[in-house]
C-alpha positions as CSV (number, residue, x, y, z in Angstrom):
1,X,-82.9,-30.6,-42.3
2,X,-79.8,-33.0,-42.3
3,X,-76.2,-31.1,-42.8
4,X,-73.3,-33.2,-43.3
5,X,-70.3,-31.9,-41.3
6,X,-68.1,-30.5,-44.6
7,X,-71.0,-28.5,-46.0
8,X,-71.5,-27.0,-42.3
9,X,-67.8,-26.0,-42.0
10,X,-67.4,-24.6,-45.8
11,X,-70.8,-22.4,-44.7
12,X,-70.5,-21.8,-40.8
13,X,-71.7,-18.7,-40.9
14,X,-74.9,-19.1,-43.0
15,X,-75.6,-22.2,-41.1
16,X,-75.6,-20.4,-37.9
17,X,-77.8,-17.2,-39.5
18,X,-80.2,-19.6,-40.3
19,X,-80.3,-21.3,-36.5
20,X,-80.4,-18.0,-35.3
21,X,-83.9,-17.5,-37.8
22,X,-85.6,-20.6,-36.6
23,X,-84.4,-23.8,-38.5
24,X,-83.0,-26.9,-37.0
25,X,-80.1,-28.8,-38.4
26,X,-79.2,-32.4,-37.7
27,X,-75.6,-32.6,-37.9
28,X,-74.0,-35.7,-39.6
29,X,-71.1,-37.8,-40.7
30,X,-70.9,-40.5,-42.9
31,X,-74.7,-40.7,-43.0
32,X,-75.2,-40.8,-39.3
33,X,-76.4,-38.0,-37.4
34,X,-73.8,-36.4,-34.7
35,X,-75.2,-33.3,-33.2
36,X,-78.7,-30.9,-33.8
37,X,-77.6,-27.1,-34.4
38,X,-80.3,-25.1,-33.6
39,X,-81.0,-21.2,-32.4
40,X,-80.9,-20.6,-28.6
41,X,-84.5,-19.2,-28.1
42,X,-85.4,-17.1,-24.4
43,X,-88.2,-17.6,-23.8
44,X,-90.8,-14.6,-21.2
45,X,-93.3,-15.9,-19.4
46,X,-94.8,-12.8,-19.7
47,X,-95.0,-13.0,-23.8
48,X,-96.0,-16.5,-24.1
49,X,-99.7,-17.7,-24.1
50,X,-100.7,-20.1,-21.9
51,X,-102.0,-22.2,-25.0
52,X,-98.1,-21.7,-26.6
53,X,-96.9,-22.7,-23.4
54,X,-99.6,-26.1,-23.2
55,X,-98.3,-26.4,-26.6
56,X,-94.7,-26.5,-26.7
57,X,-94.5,-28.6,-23.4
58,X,-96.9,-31.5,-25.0
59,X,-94.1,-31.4,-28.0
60,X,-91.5,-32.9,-25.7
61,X,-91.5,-36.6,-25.3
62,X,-91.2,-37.1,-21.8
63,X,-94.2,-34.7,-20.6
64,X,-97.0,-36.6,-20.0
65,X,-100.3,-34.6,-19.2
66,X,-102.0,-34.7,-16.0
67,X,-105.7,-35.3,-17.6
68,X,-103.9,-38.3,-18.8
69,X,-105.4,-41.6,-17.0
70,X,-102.5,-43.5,-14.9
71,X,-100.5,-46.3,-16.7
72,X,-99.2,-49.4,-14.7
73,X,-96.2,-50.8,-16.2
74,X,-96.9,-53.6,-18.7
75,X,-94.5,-55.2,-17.0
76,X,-95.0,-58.1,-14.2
77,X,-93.1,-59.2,-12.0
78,X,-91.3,-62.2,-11.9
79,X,-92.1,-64.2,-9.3
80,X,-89.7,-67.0,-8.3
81,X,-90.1,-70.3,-6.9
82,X,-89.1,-71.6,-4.2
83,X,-85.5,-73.4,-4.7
84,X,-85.2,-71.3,-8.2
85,X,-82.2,-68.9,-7.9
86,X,-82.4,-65.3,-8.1
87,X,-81.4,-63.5,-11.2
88,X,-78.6,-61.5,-8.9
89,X,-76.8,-65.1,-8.0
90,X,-77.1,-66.2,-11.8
91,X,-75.0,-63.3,-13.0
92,X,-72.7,-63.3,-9.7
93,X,-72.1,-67.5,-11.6
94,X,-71.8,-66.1,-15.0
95,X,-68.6,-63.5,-14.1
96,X,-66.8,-66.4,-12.1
């Protein structure tokens, strides 16, 4: 849920009662988003599933799971001829 920065200052506190229950805020100004308020969560090895845990690490965007099949980069190399200057001499031009 978007809050603009006014509306979370004229109702800090319910804001933060809400964090504290579980919702996410997306903070913003003029339209564009500033900051996420949300409620600081410990979390006990010893309380959490193993599937909660599998779970909650496959939400985050830069976990990748190991069953997964290796990417290469879709990237190539460049590969320069010979004569052709390097990329590093073409800037090293550019800034004089």
């Amino acid at each position: 849920m978007e809050v603009s920065v006014r509306d979370l200052k004229n109702h800090l506190s319910e804001y933060l009662r809400r964090a504290r229950a579980g919702e996410e805020f997306v903070v913003t100004s003029h339209g564009r988003a500033l900051a996420r308020l949300s409620g600081v969560f410990t979390h006990r090895p010893e309380q959490e599933t193993e599937d909660a845990v599998i779970a909650r690490l496959r939400a985050l965007p830069f976990v990748r799971s190991a069953n997964q099949p290796w990417q290469e980069s879709p990237v190539l190399p460049i590969i320069l001829e010979d004569g052709q200057p390097e990329v590093s001499d073409l800037v090293l031009a550019d800034r004089e």
